[in-house]
PAVO-599143 format. One record per residue: residue in three letters; x, y negated, z of N, C-alpha, C in turn. Coordinates in steps of 0.001 Angstrom, whole numbers, plus 500000, padded with zeros to 6 digits. Atoms other than C-alpha are relative to their C-alpha. Last residue first. Example, Ala and Ser with C-alpha at 12.3 -4.5 7.8 and 13.67 -1.06 7.14 Angstrom:
REM residues 2
SER499180501190499940513670501060507140499230498910500730/ALA500890501190500000512300504500507800500900498800500000/
***
This chain:
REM residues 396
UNK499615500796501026547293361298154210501704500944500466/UNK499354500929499817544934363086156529500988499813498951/UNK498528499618499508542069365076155203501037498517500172/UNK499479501399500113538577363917154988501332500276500606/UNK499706500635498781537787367740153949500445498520500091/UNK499072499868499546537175368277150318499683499464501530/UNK499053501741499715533480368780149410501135500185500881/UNK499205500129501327532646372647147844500757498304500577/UNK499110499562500835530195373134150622500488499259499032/UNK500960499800501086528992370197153036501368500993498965/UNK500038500600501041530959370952156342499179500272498527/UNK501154499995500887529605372527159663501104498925499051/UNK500631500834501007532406372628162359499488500827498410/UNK499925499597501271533163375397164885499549498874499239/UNK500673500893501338533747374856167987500379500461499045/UNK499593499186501135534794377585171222499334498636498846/UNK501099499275501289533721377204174668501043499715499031/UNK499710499342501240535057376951178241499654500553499315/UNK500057498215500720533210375393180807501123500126499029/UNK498263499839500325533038372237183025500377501033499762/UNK499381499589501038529275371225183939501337500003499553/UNK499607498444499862528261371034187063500300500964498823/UNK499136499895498956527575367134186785500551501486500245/UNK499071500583500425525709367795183436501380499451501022/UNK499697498703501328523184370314184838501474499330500010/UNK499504498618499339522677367932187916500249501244499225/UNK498534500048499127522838365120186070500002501142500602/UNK499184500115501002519963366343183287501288499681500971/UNK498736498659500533518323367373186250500791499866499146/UNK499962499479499244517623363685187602500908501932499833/UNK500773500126498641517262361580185039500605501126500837/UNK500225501239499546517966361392180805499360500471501966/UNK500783500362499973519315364242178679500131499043500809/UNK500665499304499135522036366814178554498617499404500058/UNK501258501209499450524217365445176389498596500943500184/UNK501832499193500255527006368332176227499529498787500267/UNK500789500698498787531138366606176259498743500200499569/UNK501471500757500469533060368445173521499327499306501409/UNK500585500373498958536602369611173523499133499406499923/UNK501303499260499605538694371684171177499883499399501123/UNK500536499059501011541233369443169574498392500953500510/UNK499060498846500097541963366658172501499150501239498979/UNK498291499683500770540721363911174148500116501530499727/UNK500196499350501114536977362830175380501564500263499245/UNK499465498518499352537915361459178086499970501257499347/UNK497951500221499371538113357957176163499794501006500610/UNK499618500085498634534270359361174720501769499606500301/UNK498320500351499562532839359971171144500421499396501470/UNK499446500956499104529056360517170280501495500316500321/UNK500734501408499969526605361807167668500602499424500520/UNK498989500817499617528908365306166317498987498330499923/UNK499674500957500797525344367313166026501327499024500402/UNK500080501731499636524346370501167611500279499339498952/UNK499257501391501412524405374197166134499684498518501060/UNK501283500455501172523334376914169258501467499040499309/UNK499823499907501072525436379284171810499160498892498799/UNK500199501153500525525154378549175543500487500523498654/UNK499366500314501192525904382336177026499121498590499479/UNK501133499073500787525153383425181176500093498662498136/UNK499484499573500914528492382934182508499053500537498793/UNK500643499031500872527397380117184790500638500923498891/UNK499759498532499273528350378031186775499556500621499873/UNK498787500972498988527255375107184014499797501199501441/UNK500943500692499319525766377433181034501061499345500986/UNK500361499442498772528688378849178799499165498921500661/UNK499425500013498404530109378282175804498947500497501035/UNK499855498946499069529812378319172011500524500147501155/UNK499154499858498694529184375570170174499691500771500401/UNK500541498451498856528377375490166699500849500012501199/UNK499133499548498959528957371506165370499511501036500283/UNK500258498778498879527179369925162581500970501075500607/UNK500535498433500876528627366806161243499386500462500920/UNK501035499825499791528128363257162951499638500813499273/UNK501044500198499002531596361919163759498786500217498728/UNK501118501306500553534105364297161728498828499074500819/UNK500865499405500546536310366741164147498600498972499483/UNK499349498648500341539846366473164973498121500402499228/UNK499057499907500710540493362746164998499972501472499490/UNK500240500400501790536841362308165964501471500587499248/UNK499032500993500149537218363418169606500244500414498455/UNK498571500089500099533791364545170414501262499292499458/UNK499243500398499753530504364113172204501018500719499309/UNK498913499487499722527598366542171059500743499041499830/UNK499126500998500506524138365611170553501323500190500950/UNK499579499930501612521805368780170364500728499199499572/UNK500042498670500551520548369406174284500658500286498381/UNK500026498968498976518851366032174582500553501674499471/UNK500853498337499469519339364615171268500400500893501296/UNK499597498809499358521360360868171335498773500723499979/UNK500325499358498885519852358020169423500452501524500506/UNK501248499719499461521882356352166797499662500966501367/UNK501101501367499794524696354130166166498578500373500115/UNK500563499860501108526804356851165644499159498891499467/UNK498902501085500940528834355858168644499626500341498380/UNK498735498964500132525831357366170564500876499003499149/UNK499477500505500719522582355045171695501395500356499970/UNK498974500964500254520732356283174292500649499857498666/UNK498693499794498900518077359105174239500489498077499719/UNK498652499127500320514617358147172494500973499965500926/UNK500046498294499564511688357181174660501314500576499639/UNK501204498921500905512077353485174114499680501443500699/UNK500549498706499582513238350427175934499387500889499888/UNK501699499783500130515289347772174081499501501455500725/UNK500545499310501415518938347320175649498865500077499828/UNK501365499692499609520520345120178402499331500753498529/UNK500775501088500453524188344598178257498552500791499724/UNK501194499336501007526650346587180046499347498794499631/UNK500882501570499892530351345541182089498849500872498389/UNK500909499946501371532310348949182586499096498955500234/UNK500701500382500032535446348830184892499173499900499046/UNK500688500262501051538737350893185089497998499109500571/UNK499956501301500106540781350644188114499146499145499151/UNK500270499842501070539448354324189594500103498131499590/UNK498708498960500760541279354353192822499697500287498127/UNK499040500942500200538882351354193675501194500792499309/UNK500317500928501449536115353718193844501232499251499539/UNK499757499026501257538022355975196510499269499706498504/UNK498440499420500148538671352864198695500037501116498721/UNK499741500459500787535059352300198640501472499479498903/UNK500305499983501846533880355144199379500457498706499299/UNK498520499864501008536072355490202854499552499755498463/UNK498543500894500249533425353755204771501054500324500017/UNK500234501027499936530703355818203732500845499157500457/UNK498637500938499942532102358700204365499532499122499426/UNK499412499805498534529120361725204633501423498898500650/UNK500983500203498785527164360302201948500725499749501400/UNK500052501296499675530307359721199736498782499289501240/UNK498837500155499007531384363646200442499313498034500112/UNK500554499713498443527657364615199396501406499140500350/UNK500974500609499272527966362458195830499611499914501360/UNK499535500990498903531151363828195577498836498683500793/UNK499386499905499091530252367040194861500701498370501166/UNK500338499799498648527564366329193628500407500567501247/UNK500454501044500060529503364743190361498805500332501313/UNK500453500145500791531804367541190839499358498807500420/UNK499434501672500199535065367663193263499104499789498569/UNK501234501302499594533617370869194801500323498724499165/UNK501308499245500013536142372933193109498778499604500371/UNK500246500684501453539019370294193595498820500925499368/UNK499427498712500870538476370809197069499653499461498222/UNK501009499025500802537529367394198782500567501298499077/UNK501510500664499915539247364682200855499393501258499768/UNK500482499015499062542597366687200539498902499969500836/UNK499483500015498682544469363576198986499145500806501422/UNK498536500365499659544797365114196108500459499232501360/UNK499492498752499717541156366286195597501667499548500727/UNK500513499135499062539552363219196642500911501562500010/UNK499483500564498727541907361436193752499788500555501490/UNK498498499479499359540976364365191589500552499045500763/UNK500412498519499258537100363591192104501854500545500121/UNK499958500282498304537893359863191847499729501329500373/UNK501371499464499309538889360267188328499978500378501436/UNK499314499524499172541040357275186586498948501064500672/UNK501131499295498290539614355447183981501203501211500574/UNK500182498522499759542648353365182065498740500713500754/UNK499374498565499497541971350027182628500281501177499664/UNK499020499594500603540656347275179649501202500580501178/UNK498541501213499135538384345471181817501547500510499554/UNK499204499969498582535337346881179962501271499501500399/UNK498703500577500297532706346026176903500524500349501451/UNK499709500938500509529114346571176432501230499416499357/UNK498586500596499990527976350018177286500202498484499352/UNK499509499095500641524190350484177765501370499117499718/UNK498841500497500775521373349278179489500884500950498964/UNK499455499211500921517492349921179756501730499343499824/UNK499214500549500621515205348658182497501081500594499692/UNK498932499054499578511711349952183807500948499202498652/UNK499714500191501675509053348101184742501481500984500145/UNK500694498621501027507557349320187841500965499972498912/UNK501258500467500517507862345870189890499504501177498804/UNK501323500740499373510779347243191889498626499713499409/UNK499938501396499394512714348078188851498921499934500787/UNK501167500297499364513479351292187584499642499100501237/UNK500693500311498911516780351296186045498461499534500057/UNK501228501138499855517965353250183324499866499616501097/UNK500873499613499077521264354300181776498793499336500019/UNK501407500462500195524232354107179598499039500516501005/UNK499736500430500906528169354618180000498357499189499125/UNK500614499764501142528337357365181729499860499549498866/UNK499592498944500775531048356604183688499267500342498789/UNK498987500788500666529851352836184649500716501453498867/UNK500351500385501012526584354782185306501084499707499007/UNK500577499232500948527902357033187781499887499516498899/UNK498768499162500671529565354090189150499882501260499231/UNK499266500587500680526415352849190005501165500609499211/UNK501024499425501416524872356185190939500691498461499492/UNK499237498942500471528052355761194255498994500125498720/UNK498764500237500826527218352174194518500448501284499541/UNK498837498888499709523535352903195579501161499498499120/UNK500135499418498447520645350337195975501275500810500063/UNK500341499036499434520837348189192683500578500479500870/UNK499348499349499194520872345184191331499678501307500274/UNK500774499824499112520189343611187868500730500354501270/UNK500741499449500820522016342485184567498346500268500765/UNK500496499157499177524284339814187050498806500350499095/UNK499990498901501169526239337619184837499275501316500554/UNK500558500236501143525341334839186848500010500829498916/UNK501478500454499546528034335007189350499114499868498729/UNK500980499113500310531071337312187263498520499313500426/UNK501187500861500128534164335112187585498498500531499043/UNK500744500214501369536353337764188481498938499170499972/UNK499046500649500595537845337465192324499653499318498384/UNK500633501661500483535016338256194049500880499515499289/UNK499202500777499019536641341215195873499170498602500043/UNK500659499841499409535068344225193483499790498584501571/UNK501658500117499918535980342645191179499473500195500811/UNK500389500544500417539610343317192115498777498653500082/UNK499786500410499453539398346410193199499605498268499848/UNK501040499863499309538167347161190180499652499541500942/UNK500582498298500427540734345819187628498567499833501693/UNK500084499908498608540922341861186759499886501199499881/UNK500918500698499131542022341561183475500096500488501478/UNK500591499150499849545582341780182445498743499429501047/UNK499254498930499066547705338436181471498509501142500473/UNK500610499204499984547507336667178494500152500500500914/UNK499625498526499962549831333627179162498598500566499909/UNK500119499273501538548916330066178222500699501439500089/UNK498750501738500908547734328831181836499560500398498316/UNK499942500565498838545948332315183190501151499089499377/UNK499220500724500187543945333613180162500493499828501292/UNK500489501181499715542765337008180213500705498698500027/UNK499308500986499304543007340533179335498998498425499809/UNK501285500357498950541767343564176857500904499233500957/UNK499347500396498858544194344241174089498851499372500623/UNK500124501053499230542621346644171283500577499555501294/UNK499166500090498636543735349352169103499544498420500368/UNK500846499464498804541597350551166619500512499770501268/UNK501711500406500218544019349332163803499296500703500836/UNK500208499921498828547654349505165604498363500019499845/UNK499726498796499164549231350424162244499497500441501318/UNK501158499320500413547714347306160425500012501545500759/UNK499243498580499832549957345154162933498872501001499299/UNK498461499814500011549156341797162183500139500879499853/UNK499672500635501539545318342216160896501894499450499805/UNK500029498746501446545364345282163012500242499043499376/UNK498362500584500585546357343168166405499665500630498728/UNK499820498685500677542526343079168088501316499450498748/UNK499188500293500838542393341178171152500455500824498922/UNK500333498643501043539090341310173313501174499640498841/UNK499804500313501466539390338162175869500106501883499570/UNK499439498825500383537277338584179087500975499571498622/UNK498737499967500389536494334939179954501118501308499979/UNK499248500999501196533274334670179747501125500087499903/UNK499430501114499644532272338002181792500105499191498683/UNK498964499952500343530151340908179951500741498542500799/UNK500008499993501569527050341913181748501359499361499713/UNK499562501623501011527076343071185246500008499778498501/UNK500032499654501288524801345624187306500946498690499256/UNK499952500942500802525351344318190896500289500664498909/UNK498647499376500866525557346367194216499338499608498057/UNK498415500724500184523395344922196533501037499549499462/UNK498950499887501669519507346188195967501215498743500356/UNK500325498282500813518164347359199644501195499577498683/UNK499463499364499259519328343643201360499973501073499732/UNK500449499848498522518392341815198655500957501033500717/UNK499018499601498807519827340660195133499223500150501335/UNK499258500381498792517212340101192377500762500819501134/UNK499470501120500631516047341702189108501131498881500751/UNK500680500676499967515410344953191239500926498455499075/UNK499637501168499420516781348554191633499269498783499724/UNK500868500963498859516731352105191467500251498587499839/UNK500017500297498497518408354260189208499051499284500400/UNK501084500731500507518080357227185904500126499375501515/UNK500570499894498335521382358132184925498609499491499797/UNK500621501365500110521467359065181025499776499899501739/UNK501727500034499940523315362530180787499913498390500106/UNK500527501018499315526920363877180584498737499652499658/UNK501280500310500345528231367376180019500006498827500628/UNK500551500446498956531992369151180034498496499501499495/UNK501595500829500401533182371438177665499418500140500924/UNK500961500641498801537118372145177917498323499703498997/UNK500044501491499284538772374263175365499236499446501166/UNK500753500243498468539220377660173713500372498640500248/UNK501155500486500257540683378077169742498859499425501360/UNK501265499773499400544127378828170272498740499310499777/UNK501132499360500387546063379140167228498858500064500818/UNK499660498734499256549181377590168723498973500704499353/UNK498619499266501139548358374511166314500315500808500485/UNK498427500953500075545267373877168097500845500713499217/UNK499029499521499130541511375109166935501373499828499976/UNK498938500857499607538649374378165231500650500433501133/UNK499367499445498879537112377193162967500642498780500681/UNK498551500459499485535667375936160015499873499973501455/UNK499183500323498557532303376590158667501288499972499923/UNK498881498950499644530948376107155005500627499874501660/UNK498825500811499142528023373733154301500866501965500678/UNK499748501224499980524597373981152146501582499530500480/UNK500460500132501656523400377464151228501008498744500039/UNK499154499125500509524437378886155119500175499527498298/UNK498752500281499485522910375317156512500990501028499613/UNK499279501275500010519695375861154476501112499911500425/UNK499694499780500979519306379702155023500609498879499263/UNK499069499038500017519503379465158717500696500073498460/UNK498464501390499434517186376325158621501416500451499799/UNK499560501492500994515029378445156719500878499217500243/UNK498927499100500927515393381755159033500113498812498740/UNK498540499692499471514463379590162207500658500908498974/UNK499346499309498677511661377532160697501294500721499928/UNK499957498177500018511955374857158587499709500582501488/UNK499422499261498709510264370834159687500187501809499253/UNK500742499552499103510308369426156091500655500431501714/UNK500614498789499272512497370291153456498695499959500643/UNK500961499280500635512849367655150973499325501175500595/UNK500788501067500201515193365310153113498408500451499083/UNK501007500008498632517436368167153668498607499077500002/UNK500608499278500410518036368386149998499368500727501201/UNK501351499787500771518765365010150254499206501398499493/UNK501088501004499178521127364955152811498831500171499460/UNK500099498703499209523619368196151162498039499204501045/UNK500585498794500507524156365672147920498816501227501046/UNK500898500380501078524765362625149757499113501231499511/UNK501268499522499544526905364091152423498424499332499518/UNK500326498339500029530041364297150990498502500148500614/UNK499037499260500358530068360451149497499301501652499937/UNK498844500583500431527097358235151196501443501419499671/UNK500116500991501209523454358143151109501700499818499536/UNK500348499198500869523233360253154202499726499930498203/UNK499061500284500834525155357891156433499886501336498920/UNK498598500309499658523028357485159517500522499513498753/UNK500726501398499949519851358591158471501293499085500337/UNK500148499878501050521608362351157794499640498344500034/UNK499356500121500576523026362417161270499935499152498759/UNK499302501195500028519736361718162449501158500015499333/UNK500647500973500934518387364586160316500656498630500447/UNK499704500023501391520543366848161849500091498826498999/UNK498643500886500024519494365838165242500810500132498820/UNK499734501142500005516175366676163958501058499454500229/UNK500036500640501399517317370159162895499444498237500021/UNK499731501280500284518546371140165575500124499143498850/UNK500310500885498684515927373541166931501112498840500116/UNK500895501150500180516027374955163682499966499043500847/UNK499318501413501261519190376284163604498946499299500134/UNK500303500388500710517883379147166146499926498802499326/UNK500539501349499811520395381847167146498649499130499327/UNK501128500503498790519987385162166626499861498746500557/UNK501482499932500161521901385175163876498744500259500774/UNK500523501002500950524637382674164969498591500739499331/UNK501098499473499560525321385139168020499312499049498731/UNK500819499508499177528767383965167928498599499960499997/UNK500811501068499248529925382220164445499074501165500979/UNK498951500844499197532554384509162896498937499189501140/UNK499611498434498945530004386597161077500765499111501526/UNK501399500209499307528898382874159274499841501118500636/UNK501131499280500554533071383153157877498655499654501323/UNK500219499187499360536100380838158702498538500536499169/UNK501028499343500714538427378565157441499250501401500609/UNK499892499158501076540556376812159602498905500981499653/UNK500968499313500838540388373228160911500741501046499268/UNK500539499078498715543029371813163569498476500496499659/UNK499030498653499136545538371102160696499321500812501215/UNK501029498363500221542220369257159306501059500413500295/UNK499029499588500144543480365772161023499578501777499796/UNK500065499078498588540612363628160515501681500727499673/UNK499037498946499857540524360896157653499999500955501382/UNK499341499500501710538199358433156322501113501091500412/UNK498657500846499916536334358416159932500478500298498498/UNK498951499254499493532766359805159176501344499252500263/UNK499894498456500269529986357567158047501370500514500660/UNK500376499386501090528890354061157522500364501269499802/UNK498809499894500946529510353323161183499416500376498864/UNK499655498442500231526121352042162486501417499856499765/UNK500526499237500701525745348217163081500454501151499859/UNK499118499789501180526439347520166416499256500481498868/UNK500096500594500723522940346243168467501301499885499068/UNK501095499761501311522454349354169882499946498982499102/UNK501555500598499757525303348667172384499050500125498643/UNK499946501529500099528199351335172021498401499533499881/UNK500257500251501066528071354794173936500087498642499621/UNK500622501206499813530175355615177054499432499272498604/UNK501133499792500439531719358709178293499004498389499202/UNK501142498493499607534496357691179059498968500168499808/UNK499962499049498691535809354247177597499880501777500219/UNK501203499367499302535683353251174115500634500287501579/UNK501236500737499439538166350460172704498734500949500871/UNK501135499679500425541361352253173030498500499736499994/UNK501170498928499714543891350852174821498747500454498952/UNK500971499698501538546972348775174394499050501501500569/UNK500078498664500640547738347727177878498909500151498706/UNK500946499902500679548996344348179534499984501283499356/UNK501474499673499344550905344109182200498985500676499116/UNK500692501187499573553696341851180521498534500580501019/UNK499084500666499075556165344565180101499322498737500610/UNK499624498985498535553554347300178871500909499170500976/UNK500823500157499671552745344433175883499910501226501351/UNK499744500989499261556096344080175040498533499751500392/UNK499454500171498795556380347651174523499879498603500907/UNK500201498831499102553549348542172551500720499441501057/UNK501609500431499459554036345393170578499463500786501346/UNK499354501060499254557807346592170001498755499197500462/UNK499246499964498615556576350080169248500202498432500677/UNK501093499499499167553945348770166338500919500122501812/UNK500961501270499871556465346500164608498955500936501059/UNK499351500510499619559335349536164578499386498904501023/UNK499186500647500399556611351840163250500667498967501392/UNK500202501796499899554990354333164839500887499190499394/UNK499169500682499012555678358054163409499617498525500049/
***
C-alpha cells in the first residue's frame, strides 16, 4: 500500500497538472551512453511465476535453443559476473557456438522454467512487435525535409522525489519552470505550434510526419541522409504525457475500423487525409525528444544497455519477469495462426509494455521488420528461464 507521503505527492502533483510517470515511454530504448543496469530488478513479483516442467514448453523439442544463443550471451555480458547468474554465465562462456541438442542440453542442465501467469491462473496475453524505423531526411530544413527530429530542450526539468519520498523511487516529474511554479511541459499540440523552445535543437529533418511519429513510438531509428550517410538516434527523454494511441482515437471516432487500425493501417488512412493527420497526432500528447547515437550494424540499444537481437530480444514488464533472462514464447506469426515458438532474451522494457503476460517481438531494422511488427497483435504464452537451485528475486 502507498504511503500517506507518497499519496499526498501523487495528489498534489495531479492538482497542479503535473504527472508522476514512469521514466520509459512505449516502446523506447535508453541512449547507449547509460551505463548498463548491473542486472535484474532486486525484486519481481513471483506470484505471477509457477513452476513448471521442459514437457510444458510447446514444441521445445523441436525447437532450436541455439539460434538464441547469442542473445543469451548478451544477457550474460551484461551482468554475468553477478549473484544468480555468475555460476550459469560461465559455463556458457566455455561452450562455444552449440548446436541445437547442446544448447538444449545446456539450458535443461542450467535453469528451471516457470510458467508466467495472472492470479486467475490464466496464462494468455497480448504480443505485439516493434522494429528500428528506417527514414529519409537531411541535416537541414527544406521544402522535402520539414518535420524536425529534436534533441532534448533546455528547459525540460526531470524531477526525481526518491531521495524524499523513497517509495516513489522510479518515479519521475517531467515539467517546467514558469516564474517559481513547476508547471507541465508543453504536450504535442503544443510543440507542435512553436510554443517549446526547441530552435536549434533540431537532430535532423525529415520528409514524412506520419514515420516520424513512428519513430517517437518506437523509440529508436535511422535516417538516411541526403548525402548517403546514414544517421542513428535513440530515446533521450520526453514531455512527460501519457502516450495515447491514434489507431484507437481513429477507431472511436469511426475514422478507421479498429481492425485496420495497425501501423499500415493508418499509414493508408494518413495518405488518404492529409489534412486531418494532424489533429489525430495531437490526440497522442506524449512526445519523444532523441539524441544522436554511434552507427553500427548491431540492433538498437534495449534497457539492458545492450544491442537488441532481431527475432531473439523480447520487451517486457520487469515487475513480472527479470530484465535479461531467457524467455519461451509461444504465439503466433502476425495474421497468422501458423506457430512462433523459440527461447528469446528479456533485453527491453516499454510504458505499453504493462501487465503479467505481455511481450513486445523486436523484429529488426527497415522496411519488413515494420510491416511484420505493425501487424503484429497475438496471443502467446511465457515461460521464464531461471538459473537452477537460485531463489527467485522475490518480493519483500
Amino acid at each position: 500500500m502507498r504511503s500517506v507521503a507518497a499519496l499526498a505527492v501523487s495528489a498534489m502533483l495531479t492538482v497542479s497538472g503535473c504527472e508522476v510517470i514512469q521514466p520509459q515511454p512505449a516502446p523506447t530504448p535508453p541512449p547507449v551512453q547509460v551505463t548498463p543496469p548491473p542486472g535484474p530488478p532486486a525484486v519481481i513479483d513471483t506470484g505471477a511465476l509457477r513452476r513448471a516442467s521442459w514437457n510444458d514448453l510447446p514444441e521445445w523439442r523441436a525447437e532450436d535453443p541455439a539460434q538464441a544463443w547469442q542473445a543469451f550471451l548478451t544477457s550474460c555480458r551484461a551482468f554475468g559476473s553477478q549473484g544468480a547468474w555468475r555460476e550459469v554465465c560461465a559455463a556458457a562462456a566455455g561452450i562455444g557456438n552449440p548446436d541445437r541438442d547442446a544448447a538444449r542440453r545446456f539450458f535443461e542442465t542450467h535453469f528451471t522454467p516457470f510458467r508466467v501467469a495472472r492470479a486467475d491462473g490464466g496464462d494468455e496475453g497480448l504480443i505485439t512487435g516493434y522494429y528500428e524505423p528506417l527514414l529519409r531526411g537531411s541535416r537541414s530544413a527544406s521544402a522535402r525535409y520539414r518535420f524536425p527530429v529534436y534533441g532534448v530542450p533546455d528547459d525540460l526539468l526531470v524531477i526525481d522525489l526518491a531521495e524524499t519520498y523513497p517509495e516513489l523511487k522510479g518515479l519521475r516529474l517531467r515539467g517546467r519552470l514558469e516564474g517559481r511554479r513547476v508547471v507541465p511541459y508543453y504536450d504535442r499540440a503544443q510543440i507542435g505550434q512553436g510554443r517549446a523552445p526547441l530552435t536549434g535543437r533540431e537532430i535532423a529533418w525529415v520528409d514524412d510526419a506520419i514515420e516520424l511519429f513512428f519513430l517517437q513510438v518506437q523509440g529508436s531509428g535511422r535516417v538516411i541522409l541526403e548525402s548517403g550517410e546514414t544517421l542513428r538516434v535513440g530515446y533521450a527523454d520526453h514531455n512527460g504525457f501519457p502516450y495515447r494511441s491514434i489507431g484507437r482515437y481513429l477507431a472511436d471516432r469511426g475514422d478507421l475500423p479498429l481492425e485496420k487500425a495497425s501501423m499500415q493501417g493508418i499509414q493508408a488512412w494518413a495518405a488518404a487525409n492529409p489534412h486531418k493527420l494532424q489533429e489525430a497526432l495531437n490526440a497522442n500528447p506524449s512526445y519523444v525528444f532523441f539524441r544522436e547515437l554511434p552507427v553500427s550494424e548491431d540492433g538498437p540499444v534495449g534497457a539492458l544497455g545492450t544491442p537488441l537481437a532481431a527475432g531473439y530480444s523480447l520487451a517486457v514488464d520487469r515487475r513480472f519477469v527479470p530484465l535479461g533472462a531467457p524467455v519461451y514464447l509461444a504465439t503466433t506469426y502476425p495474421l497468422s495462426e501458423l506457430p512462433l515458438e523459440r527461447l528469446m532474451a528479456a533485453h527491453d522494457v516499454g510504458g505499453a509494455i504493462r501487465g503479467v503476460v505481455r511481450g513486445d517481438f523486436y523484429w529488426g531494422t527497415g522496411t519488413e521488420a515494420g510491416a511484420a511488427a505493425g501487424r503484429m497483435r497475438q496471443q502467446g504464452r511465457m515461460w521464464l528461464l531461471w538459473p537452477r537451485g537460485e531463489p527467485l528475486p522475490r518480493a519483500d
